[in-house]
PyMOL Python script that loads the backbone (N, CA, C, O; Angstrom):
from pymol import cmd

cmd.read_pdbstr("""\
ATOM      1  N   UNK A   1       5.384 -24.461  55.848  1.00  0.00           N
ATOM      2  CA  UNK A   1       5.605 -24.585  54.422  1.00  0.00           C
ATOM      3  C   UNK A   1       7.111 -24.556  54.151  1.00  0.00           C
ATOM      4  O   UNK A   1       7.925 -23.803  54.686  1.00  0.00           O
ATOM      5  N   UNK A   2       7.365 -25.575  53.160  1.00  0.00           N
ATOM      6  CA  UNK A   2       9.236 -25.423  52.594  1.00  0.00           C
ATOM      7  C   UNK A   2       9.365 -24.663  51.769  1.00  0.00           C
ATOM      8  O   UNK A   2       8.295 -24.142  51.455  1.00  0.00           O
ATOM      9  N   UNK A   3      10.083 -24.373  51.309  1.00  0.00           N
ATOM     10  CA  UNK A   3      11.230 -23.804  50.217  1.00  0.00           C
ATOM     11  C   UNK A   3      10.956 -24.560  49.235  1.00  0.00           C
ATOM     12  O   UNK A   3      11.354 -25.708  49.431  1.00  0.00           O
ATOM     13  N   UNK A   4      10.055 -24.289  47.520  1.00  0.00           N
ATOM     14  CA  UNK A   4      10.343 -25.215  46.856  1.00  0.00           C
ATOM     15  C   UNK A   4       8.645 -25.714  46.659  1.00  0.00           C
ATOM     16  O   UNK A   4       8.085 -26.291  45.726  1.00  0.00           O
ATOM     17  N   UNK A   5       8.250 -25.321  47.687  1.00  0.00           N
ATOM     18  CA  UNK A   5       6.380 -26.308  47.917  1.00  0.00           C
ATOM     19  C   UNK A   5       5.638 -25.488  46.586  1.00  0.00           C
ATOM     20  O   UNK A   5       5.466 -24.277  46.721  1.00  0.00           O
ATOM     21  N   UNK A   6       5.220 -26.120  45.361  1.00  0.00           N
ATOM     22  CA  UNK A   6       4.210 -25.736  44.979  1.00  0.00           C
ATOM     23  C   UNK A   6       3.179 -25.666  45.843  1.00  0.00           C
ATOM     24  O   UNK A   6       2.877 -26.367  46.809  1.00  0.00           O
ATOM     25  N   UNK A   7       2.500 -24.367  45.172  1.00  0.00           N
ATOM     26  CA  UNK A   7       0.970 -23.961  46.184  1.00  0.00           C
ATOM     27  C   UNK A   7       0.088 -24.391  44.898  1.00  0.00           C
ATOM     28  O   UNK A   7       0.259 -24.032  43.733  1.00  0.00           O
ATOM     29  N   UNK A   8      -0.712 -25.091  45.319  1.00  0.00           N
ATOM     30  CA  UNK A   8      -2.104 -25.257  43.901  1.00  0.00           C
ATOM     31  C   UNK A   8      -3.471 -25.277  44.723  1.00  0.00           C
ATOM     32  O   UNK A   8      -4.387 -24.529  44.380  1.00  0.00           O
ATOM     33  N   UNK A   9      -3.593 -26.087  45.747  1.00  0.00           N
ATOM     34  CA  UNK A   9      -5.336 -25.446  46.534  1.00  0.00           C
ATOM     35  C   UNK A   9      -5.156 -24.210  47.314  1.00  0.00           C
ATOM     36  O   UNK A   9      -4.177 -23.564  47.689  1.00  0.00           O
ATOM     37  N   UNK A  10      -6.452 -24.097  47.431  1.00  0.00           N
ATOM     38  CA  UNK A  10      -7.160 -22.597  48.091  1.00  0.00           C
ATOM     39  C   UNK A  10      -6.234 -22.719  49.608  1.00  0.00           C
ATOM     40  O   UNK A  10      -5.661 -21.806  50.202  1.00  0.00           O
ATOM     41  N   UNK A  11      -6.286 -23.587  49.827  1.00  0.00           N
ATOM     42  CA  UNK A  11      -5.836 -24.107  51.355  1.00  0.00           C
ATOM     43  C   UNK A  11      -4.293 -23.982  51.658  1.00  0.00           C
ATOM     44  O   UNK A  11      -3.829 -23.920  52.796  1.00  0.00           O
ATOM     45  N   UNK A  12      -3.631 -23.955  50.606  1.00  0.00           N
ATOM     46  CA  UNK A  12      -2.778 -23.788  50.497  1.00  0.00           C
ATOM     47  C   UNK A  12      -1.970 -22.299  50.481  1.00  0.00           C
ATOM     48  O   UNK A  12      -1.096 -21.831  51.211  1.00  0.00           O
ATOM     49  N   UNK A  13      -2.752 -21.740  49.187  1.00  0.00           N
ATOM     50  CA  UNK A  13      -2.768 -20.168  49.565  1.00  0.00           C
ATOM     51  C   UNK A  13      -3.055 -19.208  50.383  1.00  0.00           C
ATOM     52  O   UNK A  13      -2.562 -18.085  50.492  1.00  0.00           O
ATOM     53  N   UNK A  14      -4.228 -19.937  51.188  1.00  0.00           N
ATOM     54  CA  UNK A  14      -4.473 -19.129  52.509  1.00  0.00           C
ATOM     55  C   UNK A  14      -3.859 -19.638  53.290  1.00  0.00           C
ATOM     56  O   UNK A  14      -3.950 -18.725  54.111  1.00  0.00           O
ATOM     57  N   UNK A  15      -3.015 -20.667  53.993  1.00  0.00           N
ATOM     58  CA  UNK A  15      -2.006 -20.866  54.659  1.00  0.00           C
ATOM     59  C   UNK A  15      -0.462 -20.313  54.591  1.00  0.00           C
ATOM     60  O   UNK A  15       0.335 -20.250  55.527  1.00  0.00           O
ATOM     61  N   UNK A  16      -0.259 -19.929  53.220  1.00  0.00           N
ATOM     62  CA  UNK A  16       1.158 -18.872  53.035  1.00  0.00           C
ATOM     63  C   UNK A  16       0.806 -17.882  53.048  1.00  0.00           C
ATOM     64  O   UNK A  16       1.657 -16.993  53.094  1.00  0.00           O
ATOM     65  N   UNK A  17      -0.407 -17.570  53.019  1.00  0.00           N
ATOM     66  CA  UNK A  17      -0.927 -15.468  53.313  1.00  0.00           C
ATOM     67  C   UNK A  17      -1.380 -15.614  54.629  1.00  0.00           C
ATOM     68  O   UNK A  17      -1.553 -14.541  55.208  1.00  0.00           O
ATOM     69  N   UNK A  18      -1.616 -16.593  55.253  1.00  0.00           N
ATOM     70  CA  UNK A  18      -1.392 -16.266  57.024  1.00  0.00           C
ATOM     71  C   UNK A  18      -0.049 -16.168  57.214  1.00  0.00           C
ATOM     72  O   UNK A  18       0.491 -15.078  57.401  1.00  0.00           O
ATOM     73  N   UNK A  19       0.657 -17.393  57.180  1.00  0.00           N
ATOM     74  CA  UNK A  19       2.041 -17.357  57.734  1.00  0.00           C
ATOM     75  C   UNK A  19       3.282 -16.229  57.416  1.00  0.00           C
ATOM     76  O   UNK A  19       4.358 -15.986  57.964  1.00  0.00           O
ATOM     77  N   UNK A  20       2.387 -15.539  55.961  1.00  0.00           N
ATOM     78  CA  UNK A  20       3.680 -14.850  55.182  1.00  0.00           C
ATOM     79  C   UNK A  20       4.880 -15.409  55.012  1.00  0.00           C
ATOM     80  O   UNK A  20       5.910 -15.345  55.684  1.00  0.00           O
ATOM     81  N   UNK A  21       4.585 -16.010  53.942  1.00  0.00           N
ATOM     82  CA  UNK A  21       5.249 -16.861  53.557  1.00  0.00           C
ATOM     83  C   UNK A  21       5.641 -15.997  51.828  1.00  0.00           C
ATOM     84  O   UNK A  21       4.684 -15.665  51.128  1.00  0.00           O
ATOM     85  N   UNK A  22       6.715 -15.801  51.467  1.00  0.00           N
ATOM     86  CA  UNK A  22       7.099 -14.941  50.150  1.00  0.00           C
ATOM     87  C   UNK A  22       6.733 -16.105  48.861  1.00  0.00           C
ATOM     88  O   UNK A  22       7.282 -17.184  48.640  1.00  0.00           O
ATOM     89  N   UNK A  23       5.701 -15.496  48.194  1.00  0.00           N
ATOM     90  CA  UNK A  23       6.133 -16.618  46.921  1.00  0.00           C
ATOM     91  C   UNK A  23       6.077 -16.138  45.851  1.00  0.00           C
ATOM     92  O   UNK A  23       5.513 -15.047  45.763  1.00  0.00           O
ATOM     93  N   UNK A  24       6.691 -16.825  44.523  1.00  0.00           N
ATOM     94  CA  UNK A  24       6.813 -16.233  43.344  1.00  0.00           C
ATOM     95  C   UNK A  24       5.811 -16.965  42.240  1.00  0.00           C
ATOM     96  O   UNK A  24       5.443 -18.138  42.301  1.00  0.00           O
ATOM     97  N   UNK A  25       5.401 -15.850  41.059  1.00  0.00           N
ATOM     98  CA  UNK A  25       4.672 -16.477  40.238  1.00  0.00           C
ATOM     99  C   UNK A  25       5.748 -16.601  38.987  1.00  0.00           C
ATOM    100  O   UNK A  25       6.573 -15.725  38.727  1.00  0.00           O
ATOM    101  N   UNK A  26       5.641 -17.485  38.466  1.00  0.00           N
ATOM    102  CA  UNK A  26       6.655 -18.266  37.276  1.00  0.00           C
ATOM    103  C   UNK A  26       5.912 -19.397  36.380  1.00  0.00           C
ATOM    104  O   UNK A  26       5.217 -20.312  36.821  1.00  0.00           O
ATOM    105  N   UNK A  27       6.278 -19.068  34.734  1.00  0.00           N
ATOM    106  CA  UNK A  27       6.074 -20.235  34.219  1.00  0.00           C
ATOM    107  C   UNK A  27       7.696 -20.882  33.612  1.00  0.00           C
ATOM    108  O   UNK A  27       8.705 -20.459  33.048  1.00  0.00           O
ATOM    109  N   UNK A  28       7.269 -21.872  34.032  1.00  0.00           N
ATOM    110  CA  UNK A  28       8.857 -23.016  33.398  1.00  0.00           C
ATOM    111  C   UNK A  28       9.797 -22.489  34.014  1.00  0.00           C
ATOM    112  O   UNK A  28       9.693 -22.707  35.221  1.00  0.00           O
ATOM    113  N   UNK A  29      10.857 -21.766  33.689  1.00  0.00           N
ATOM    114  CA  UNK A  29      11.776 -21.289  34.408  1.00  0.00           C
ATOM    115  C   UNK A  29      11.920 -19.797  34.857  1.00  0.00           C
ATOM    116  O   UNK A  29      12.902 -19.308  35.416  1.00  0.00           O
ATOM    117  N   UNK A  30      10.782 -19.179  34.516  1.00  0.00           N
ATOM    118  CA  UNK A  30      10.794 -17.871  33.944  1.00  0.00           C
ATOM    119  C   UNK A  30       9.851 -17.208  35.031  1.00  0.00           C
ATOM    120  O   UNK A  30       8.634 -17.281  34.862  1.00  0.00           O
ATOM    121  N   UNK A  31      10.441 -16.477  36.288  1.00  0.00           N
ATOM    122  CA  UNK A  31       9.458 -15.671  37.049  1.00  0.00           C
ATOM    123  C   UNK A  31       8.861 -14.418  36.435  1.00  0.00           C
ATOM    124  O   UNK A  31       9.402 -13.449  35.901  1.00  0.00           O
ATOM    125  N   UNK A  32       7.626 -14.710  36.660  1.00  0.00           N
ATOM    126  CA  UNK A  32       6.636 -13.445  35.956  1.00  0.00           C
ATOM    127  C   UNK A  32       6.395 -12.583  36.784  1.00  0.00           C
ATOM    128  O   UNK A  32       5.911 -11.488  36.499  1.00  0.00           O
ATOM    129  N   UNK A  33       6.730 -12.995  38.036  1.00  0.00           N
ATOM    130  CA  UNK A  33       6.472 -11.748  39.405  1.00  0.00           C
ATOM    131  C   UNK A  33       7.292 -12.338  40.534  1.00  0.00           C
ATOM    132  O   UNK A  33       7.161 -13.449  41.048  1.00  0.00           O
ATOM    133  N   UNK A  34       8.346 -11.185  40.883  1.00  0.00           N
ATOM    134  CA  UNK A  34       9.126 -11.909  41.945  1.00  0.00           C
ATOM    135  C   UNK A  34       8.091 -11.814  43.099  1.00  0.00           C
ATOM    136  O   UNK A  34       6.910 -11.473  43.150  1.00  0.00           O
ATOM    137  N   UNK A  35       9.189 -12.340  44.190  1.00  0.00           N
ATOM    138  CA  UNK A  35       8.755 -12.789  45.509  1.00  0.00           C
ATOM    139  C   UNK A  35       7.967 -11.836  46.107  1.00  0.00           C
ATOM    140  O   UNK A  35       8.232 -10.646  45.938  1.00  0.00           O
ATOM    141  N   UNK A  36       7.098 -12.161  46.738  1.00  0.00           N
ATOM    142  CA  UNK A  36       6.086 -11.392  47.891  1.00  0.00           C
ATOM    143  C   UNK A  36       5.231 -11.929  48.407  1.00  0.00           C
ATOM    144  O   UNK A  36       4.932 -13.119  48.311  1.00  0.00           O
ATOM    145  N   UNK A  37       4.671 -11.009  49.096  1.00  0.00           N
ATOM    146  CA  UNK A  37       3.012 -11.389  50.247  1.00  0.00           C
ATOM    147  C   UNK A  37       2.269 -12.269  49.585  1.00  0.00           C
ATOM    148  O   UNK A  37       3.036 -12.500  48.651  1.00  0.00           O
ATOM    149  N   UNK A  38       1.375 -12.898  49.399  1.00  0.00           N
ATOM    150  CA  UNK A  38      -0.111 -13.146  48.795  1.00  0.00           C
ATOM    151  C   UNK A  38      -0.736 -12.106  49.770  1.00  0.00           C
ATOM    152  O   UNK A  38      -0.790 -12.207  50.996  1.00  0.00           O
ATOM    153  N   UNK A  39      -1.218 -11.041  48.960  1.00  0.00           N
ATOM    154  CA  UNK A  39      -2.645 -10.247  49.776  1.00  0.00           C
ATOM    155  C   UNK A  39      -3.731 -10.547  49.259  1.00  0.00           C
ATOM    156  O   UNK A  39      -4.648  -9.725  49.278  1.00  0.00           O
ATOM    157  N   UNK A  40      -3.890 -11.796  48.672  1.00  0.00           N
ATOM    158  CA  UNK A  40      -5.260 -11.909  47.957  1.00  0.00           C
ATOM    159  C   UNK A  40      -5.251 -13.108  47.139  1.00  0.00           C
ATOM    160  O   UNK A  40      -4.241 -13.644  46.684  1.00  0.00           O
ATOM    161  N   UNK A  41      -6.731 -13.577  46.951  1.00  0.00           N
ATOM    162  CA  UNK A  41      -6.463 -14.953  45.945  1.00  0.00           C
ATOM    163  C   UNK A  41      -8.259 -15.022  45.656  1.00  0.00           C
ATOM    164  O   UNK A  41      -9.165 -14.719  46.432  1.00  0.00           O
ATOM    165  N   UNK A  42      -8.336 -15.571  44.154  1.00  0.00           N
ATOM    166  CA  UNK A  42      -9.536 -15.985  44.197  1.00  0.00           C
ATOM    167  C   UNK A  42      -9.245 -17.571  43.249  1.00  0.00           C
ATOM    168  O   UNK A  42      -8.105 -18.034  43.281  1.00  0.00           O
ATOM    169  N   UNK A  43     -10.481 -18.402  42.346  1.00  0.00           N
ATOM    170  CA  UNK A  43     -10.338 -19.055  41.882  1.00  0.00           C
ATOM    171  C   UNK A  43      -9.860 -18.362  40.268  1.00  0.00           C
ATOM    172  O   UNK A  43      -9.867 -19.080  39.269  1.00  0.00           O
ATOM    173  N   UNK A  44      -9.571 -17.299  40.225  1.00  0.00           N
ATOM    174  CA  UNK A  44      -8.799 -16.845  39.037  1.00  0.00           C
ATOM    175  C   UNK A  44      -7.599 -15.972  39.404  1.00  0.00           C
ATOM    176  O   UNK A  44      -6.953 -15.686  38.395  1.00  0.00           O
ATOM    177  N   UNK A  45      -7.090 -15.452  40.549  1.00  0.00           N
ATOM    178  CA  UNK A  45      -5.921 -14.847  40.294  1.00  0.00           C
ATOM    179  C   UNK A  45      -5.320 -15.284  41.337  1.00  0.00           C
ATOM    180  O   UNK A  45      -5.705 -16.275  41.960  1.00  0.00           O
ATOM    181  N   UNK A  46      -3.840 -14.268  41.780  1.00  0.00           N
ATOM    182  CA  UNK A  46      -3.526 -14.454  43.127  1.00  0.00           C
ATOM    183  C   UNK A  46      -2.767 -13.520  43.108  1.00  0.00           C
ATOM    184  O   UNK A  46      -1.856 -13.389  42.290  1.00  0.00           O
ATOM    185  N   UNK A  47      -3.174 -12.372  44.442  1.00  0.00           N
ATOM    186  CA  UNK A  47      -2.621 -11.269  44.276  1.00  0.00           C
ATOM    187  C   UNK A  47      -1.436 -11.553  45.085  1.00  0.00           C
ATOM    188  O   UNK A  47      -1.405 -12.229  46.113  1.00  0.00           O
ATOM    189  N   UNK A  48      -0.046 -10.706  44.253  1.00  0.00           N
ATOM    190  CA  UNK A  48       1.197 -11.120  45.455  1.00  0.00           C
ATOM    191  C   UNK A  48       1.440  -9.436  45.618  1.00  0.00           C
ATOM    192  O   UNK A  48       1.620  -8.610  44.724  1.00  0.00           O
ATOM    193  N   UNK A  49       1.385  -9.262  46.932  1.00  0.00           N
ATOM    194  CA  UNK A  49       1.762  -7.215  47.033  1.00  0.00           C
ATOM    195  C   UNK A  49       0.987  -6.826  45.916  1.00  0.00           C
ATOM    196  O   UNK A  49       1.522  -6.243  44.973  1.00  0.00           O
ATOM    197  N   UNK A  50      -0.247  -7.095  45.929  1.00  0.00           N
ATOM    198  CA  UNK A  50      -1.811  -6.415  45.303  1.00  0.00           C
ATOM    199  C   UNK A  50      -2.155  -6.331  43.908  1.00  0.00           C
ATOM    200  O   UNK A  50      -3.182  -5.964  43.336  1.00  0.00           O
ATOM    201  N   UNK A  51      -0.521  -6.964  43.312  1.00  0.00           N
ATOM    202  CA  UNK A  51      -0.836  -7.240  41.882  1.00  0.00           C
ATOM    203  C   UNK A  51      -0.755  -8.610  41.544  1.00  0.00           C
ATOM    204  O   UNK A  51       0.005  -9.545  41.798  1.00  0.00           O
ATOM    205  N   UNK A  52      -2.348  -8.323  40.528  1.00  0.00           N
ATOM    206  CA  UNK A  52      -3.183  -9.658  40.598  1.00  0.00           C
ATOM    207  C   UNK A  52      -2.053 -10.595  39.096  1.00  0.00           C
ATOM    208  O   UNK A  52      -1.680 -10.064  38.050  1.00  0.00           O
ATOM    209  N   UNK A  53      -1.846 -11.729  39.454  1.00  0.00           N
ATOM    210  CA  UNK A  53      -1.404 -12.594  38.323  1.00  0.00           C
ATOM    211  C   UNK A  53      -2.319 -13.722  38.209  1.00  0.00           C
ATOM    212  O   UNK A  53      -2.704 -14.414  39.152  1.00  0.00           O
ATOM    213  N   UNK A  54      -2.698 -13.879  36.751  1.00  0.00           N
ATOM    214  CA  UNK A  54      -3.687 -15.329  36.504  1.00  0.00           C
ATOM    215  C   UNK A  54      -2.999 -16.458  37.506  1.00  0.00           C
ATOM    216  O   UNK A  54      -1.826 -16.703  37.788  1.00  0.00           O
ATOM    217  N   UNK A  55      -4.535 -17.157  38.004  1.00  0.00           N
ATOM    218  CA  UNK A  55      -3.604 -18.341  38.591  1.00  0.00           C
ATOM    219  C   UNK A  55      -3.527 -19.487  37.425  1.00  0.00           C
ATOM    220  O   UNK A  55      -2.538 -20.217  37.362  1.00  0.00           O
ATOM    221  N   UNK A  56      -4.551 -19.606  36.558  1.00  0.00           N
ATOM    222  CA  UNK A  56      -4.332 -20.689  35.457  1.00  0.00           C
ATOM    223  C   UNK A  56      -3.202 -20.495  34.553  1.00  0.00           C
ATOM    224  O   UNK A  56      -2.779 -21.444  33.893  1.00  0.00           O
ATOM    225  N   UNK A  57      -2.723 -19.417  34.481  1.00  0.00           N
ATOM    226  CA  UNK A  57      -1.540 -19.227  33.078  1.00  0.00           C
ATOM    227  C   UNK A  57      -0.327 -19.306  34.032  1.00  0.00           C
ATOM    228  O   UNK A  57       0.717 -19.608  33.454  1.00  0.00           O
ATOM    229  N   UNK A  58      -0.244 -19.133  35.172  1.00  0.00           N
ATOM    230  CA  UNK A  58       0.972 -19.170  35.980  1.00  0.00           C
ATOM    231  C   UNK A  58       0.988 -20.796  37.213  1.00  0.00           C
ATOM    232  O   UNK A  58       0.145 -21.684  37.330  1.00  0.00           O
ATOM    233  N   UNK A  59       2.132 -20.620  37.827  1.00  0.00           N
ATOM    234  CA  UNK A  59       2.580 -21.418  38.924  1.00  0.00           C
ATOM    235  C   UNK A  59       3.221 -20.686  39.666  1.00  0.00           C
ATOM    236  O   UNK A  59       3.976 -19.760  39.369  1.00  0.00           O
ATOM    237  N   UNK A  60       2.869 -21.176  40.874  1.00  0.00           N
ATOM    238  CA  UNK A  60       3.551 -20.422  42.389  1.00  0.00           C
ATOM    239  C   UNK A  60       4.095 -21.563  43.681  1.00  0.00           C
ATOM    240  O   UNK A  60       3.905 -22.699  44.117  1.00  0.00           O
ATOM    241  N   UNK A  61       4.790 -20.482  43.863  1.00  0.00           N
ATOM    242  CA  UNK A  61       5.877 -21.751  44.807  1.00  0.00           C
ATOM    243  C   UNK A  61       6.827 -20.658  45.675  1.00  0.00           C
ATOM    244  O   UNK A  61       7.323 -19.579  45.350  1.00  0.00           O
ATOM    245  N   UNK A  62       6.857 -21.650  47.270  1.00  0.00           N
ATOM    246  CA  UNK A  62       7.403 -20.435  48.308  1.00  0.00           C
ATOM    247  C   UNK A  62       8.733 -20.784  47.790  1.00  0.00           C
ATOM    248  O   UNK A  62       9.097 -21.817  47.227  1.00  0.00           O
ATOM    249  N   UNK A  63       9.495 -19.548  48.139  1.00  0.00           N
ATOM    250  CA  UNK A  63      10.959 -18.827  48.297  1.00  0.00           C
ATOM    251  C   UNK A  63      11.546 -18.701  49.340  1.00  0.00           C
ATOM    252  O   UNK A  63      10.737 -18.290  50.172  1.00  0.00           O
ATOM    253  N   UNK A  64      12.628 -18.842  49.814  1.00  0.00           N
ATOM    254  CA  UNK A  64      13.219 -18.683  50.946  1.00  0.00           C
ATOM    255  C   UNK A  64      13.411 -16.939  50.779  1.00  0.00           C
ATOM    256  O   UNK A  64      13.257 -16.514  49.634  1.00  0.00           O
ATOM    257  N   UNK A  65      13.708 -16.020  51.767  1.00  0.00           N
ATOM    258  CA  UNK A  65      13.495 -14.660  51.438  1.00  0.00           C
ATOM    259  C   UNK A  65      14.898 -14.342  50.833  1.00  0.00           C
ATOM    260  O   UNK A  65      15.204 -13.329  50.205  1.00  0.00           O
ATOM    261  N   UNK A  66      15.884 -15.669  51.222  1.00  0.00           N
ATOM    262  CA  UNK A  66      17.161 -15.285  50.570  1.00  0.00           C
ATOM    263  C   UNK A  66      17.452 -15.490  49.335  1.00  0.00           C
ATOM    264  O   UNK A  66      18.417 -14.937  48.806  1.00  0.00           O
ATOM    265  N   UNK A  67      16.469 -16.507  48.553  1.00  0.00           N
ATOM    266  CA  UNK A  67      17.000 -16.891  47.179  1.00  0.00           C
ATOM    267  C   UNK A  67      16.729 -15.496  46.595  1.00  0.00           C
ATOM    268  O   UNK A  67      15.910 -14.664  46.985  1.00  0.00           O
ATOM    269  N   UNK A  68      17.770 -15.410  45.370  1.00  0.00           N
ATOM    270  CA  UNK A  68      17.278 -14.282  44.229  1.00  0.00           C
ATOM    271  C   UNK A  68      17.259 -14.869  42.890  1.00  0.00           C
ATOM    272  O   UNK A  68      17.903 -15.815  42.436  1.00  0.00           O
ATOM    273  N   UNK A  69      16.142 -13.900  42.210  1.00  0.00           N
ATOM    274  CA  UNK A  69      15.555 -14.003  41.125  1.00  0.00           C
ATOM    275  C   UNK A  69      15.489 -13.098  39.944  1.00  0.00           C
ATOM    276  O   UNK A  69      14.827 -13.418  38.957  1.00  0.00           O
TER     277      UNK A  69
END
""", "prot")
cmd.dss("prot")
cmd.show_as("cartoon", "prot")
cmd.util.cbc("prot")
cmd.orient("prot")
């Protein structure tokens, strides 16, 4: 996975919570939860470090571990 990759299928999310891969939840420009794990996902949330954020009201996308936010 790159730097930058929106995640939107299931397949997707369970491929950056194997690899550990850090990602952030954000709408427009505006992160609503910085960077972390995915420990979890269903067809309504996606937990990043165990706190759950809507996946419909948000967007997620990997981080390099160096960018800051």
């Amino acid at each position: 996975m790159e730097t930058g990759q929106e995640l939107v299928t299931d397949a997707e999310f369970e491929e950056a919570k194997k690899t550990g891969q850090l990602v952030r939840a954000y709408q427009g420009n505006i992160t609503i939860y910085p960077p972390g794990l995915i420990t979890g996902f269903s067809k309504d949330h996606v937990a990043i470090d165990d706190k759950r954020v809507f996946r419909v009201a948000n967007s997620f996308q990997v981080v390099n571990s160096s960018q800051k936010f």
